[in-house]
C-alpha positions as CSV (number, residue, x, y, z in Angstrom):
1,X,-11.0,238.1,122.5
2,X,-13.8,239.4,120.9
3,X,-16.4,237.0,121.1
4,X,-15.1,237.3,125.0
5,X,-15.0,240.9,125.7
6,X,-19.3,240.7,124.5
7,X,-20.1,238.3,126.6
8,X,-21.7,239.0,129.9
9,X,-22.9,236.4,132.9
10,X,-26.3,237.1,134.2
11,X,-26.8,238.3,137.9
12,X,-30.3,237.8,138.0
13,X,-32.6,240.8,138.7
14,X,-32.9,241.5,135.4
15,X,-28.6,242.5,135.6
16,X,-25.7,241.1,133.3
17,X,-22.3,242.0,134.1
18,X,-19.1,242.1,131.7
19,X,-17.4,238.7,131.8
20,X,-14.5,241.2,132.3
21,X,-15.6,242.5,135.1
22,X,-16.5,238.9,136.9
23,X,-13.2,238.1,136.3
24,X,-11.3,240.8,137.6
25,X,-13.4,240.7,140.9
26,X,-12.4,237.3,141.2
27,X,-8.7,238.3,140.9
28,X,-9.0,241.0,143.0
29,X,-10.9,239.4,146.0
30,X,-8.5,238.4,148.9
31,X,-11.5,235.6,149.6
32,X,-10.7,233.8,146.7
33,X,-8.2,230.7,146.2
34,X,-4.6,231.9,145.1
35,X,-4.4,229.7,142.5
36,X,-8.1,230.8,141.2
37,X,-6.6,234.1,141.5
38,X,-3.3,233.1,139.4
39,X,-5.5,231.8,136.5
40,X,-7.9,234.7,136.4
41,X,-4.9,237.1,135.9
42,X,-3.6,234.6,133.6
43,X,-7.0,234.8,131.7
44,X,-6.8,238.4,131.9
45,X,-3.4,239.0,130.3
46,X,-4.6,237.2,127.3
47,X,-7.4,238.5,126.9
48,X,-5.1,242.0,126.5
49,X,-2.5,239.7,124.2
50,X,-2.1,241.7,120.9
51,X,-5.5,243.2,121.7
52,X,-5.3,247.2,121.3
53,X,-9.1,247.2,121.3
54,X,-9.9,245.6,123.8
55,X,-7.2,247.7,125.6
56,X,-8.5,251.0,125.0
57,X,-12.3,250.1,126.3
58,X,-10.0,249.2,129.6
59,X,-8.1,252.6,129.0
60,X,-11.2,254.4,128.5
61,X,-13.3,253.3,131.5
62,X,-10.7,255.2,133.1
63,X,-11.0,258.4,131.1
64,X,-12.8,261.5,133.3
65,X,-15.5,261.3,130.1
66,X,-16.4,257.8,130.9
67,X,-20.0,257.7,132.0
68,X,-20.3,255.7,135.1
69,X,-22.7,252.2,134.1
70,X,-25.9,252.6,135.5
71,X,-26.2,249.2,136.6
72,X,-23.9,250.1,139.8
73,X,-21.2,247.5,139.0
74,X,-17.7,248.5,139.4
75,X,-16.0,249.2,135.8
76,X,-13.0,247.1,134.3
77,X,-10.5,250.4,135.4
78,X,-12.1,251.0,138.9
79,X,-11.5,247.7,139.5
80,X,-7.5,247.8,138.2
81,X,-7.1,251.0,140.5
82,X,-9.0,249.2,143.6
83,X,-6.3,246.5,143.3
84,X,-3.5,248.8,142.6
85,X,-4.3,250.8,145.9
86,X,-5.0,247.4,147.9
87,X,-2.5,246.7,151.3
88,X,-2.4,243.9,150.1
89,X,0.7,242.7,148.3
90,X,-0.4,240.0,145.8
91,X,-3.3,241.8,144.5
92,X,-1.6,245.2,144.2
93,X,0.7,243.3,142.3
94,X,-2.1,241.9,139.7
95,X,-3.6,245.6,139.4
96,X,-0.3,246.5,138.8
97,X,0.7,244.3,135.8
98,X,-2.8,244.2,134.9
99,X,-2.5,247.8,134.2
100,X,0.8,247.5,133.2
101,X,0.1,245.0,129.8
102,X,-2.9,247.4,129.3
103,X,-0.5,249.9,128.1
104,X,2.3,247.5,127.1
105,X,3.0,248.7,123.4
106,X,0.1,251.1,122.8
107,X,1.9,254.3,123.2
108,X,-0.9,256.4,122.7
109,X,-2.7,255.1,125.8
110,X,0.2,256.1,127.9
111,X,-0.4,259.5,127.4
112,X,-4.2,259.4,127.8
113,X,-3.7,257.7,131.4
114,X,-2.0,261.2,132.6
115,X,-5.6,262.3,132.4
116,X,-7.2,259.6,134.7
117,X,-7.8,261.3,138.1
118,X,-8.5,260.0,141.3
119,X,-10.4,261.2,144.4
120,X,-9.0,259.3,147.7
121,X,-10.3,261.9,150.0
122,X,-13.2,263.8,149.6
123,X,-11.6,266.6,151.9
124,X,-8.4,266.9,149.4
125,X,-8.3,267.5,145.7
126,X,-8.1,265.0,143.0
127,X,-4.5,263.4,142.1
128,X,-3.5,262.1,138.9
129,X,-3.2,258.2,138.4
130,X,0.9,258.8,137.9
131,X,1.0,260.8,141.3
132,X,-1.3,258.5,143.1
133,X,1.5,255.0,142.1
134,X,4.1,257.4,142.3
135,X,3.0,258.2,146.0
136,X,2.1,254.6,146.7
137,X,5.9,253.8,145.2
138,X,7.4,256.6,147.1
139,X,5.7,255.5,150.5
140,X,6.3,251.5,150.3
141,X,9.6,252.5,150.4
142,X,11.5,248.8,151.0
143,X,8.7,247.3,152.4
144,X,6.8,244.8,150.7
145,X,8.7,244.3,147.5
146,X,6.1,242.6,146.0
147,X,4.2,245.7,145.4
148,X,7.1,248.0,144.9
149,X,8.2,245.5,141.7
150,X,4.6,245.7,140.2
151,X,4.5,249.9,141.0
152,X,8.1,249.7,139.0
153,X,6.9,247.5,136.5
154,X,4.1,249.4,135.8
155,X,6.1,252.8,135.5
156,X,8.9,251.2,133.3
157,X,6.2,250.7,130.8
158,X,4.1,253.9,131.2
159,X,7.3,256.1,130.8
160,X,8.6,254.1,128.0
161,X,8.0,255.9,124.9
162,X,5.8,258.7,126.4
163,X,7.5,262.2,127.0
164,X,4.8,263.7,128.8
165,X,4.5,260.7,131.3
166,X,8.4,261.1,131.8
167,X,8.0,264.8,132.4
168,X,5.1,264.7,135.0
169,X,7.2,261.7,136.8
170,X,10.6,263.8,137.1
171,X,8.2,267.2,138.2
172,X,8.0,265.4,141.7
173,X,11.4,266.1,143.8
174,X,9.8,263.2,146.0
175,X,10.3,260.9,142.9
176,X,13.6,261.2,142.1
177,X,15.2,261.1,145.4
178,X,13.4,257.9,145.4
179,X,15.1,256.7,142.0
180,X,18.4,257.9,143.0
181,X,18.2,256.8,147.0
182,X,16.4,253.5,146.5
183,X,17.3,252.0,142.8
């Protein structure tokens, strides 16, 4: 995982990017083969396998104090939230899960995802990552139920365990008629 997560694939120009990064572009490209796809994310999820380290540079590419790479590649969490805010169904799903084993039993990176925020519209102001699933969640509604299980998944795991998450989620009237009209 470690050797992995330094290794980097030249892109000529004098430009490397992260292995990482290659391989969630692959996963999150509808151009590519499905079953390409299905082993990238497969790749992916162990790479994040008992690997809090290597979750927390995911977490922290996130973070509003991450400093954007100057070599103008998308970053590992640009890339997850891309996917996660995709129409379409199988790779929402990936950014979903993706995200989801990110934060699978590292409780602490729960509550540093309630700081992630996210400009849609230049026009509006910024939403948090938990409004901006909870929204997409919220607005699926029961269509396509392959995203709505990965937006579930992913919450399942981010309120586990994480009081503040849980608190931010149950602020939002919207949310809970959803819970109680939908589930």
């Amino acid at each position: 995982q470690e050797f992995f997560a330094s290794t980097s694939i030249e892109n000529g120009e004098d430009s490397s990017r992260s292995s990482l990064v290659v391989l969630l572009i692959s996963m999150t490209s509808e151009k590519q083969p499905y079953k390409l796809r299905c082993a990238v994310f497969y790749c992916f999820q162990s790479y994040l396998f008992d690997n809090e380290f290597g979750k927390t540079k995911i977490i922290e590419t996130l973070l509003p104090s991450h400093q954007p790479s100057s070599n103008n590649f998308p970053t590992t969490g640009a890339l997850i939230i891309q996917a996660i805010s995709s129409g379409e169904s199988i790779q929402a799903w990936f950014g979903c899960v993706t995200l989801m084993h990110t934060l699978y039993q590292v409780d602490h990176l729960c509550e540093q995802l309630l700081r992630v925020q996210l400009t849609l519209v230049t026009e509006e102001p910024s939403l948090s990552l938990l409004e901006h699933v909870t929204q997409l969640l919220v607005s699926t509604g029961n269509r396509r139920p392959q995203t709505r299980a990965g937006l579930l998944m992913l919450l399942g795991v981010w309120l586990e365990n994480c009081p503040p998450a849980v608190a931010a989620f149950m602020a939002k009237d919207a949310n809970m008629q959803y819970l109680t009209t939908h589930i």
